[in-house]
Residue frames as qw, qx, qy, qz and C-alpha x, y, z in Angstrom:
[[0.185, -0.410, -0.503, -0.738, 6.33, -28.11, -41.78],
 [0.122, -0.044, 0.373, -0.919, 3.98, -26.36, -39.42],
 [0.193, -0.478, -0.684, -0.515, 0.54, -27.01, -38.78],
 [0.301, -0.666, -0.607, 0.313, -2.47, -25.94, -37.18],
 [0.125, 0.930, 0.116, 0.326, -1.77, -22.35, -38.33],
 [0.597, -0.716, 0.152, 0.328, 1.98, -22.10, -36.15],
 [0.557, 0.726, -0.361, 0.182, 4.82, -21.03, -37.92],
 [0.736, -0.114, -0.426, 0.514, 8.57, -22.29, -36.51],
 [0.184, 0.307, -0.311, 0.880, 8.69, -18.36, -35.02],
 [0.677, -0.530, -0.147, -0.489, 5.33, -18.49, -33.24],
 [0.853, -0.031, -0.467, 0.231, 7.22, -21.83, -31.94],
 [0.586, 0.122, -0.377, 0.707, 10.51, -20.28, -30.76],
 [0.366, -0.473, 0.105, -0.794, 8.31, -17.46, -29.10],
 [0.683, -0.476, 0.038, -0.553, 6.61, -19.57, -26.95],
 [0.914, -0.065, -0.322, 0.236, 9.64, -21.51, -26.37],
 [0.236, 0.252, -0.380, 0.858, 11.59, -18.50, -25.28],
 [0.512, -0.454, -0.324, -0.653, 8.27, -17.60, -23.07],
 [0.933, -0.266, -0.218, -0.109, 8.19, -20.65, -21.41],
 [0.595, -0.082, -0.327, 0.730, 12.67, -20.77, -20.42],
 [0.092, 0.413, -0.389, 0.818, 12.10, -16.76, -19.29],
 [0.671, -0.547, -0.052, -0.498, 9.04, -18.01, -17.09],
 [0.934, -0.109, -0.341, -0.016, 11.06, -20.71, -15.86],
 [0.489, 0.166, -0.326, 0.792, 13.91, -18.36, -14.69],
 [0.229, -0.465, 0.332, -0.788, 11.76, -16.05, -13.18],
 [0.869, -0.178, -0.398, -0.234, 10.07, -18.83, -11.38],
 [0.793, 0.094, -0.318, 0.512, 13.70, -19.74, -10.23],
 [0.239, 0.464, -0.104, 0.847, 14.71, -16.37, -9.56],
 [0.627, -0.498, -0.139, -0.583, 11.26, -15.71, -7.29],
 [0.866, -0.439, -0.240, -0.016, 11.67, -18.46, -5.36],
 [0.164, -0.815, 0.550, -0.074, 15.53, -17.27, -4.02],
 [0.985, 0.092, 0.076, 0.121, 16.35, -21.05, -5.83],
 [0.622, 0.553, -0.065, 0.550, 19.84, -18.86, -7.62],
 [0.367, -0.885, 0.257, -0.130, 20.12, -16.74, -4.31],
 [0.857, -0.302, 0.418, -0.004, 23.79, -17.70, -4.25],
 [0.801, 0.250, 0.472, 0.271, 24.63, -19.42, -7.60],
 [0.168, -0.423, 0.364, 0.813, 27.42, -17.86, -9.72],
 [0.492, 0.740, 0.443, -0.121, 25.35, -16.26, -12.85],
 [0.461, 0.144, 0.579, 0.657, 26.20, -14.84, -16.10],
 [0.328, 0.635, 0.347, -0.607, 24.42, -11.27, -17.27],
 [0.668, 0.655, 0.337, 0.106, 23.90, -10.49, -20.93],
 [0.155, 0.933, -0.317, 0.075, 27.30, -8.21, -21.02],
 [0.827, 0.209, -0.499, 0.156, 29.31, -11.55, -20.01],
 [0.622, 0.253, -0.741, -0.008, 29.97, -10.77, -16.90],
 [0.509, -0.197, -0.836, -0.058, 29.56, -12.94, -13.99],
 [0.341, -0.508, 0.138, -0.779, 27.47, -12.01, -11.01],
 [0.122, -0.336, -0.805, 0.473, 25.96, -13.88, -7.29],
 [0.387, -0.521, -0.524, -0.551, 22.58, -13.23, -6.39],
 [0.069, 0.175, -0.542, 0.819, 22.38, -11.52, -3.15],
 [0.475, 0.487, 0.594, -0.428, 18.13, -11.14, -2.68],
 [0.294, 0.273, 0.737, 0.544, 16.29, -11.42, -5.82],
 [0.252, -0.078, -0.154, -0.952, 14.13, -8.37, -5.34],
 [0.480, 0.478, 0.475, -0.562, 9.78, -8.28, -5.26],
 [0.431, 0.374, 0.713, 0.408, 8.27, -9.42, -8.48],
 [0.039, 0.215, -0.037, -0.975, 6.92, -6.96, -10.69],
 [0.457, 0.377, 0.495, -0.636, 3.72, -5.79, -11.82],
 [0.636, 0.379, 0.650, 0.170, 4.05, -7.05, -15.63],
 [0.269, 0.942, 0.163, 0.116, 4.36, -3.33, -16.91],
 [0.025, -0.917, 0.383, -0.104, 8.11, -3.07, -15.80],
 [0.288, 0.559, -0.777, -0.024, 10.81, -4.71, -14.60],
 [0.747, -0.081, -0.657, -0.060, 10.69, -8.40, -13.59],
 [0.728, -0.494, -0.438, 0.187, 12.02, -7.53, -10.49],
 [0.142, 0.812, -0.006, 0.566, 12.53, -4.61, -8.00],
 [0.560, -0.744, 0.248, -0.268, 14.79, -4.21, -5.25],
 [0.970, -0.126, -0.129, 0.164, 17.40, -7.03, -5.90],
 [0.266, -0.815, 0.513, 0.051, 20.99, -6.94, -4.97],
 [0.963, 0.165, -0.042, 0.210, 23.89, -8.99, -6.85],
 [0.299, -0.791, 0.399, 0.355, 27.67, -8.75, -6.48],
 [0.789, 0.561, -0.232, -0.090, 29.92, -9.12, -9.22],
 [0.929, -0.190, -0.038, 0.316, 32.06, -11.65, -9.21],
 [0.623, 0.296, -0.120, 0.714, 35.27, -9.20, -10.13],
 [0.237, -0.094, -0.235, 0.938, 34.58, -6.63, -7.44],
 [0.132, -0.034, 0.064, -0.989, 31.40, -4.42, -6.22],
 [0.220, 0.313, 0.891, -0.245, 27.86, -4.45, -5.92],
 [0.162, -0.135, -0.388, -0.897, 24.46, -3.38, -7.54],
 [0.095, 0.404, 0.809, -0.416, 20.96, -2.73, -6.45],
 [0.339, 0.297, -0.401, -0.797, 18.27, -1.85, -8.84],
 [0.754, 0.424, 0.110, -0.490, 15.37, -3.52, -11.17],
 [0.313, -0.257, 0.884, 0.235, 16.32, -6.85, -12.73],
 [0.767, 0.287, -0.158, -0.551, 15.21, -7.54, -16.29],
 [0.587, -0.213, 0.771, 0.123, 15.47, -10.93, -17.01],
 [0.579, 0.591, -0.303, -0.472, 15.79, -12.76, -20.73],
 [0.752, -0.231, 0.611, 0.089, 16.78, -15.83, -22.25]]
């Protein structure tokens, strides 16, 4: 049961909120520069540079560079999600 006027989706909002701040956080700091990742199409990628933050009105980040793990690269605007 909820109080205080929260509901359990207000909740999970500001629990998802809080893990995508916590990746870009990560991400910013070049902490994953490196580290074998996972995109949201399954599959698996290296951070190369994480890009320039963005300005809050676009992507999370512009300018990064990742290689995929099965062959090639990409450079381009990096939403991020959790």
């Amino acid at each position: 049961m909820s109080q205080g006027g929260s509901s359990s989706t207000e909740g999970k909002q500001v629990n998802e909120r809080t893990a995508e701040s916590r990746l870009a956080t990560l991400w910013k700091s070049g902490t994953l520069r490196g580290a074998d990742l996972t995109a949201a199409d399954g599959r698996r990628l290296r951070v190369l540079h994480p890009g320039l933050g963005g300005n809050g009105k676009g992507p999370d980040f512009c300018g990064a560079a990742i290689a995929w793990l099965d062959g090639g690269r990409s450079h381009g605007d990096v939403e991020l999600h959790t």
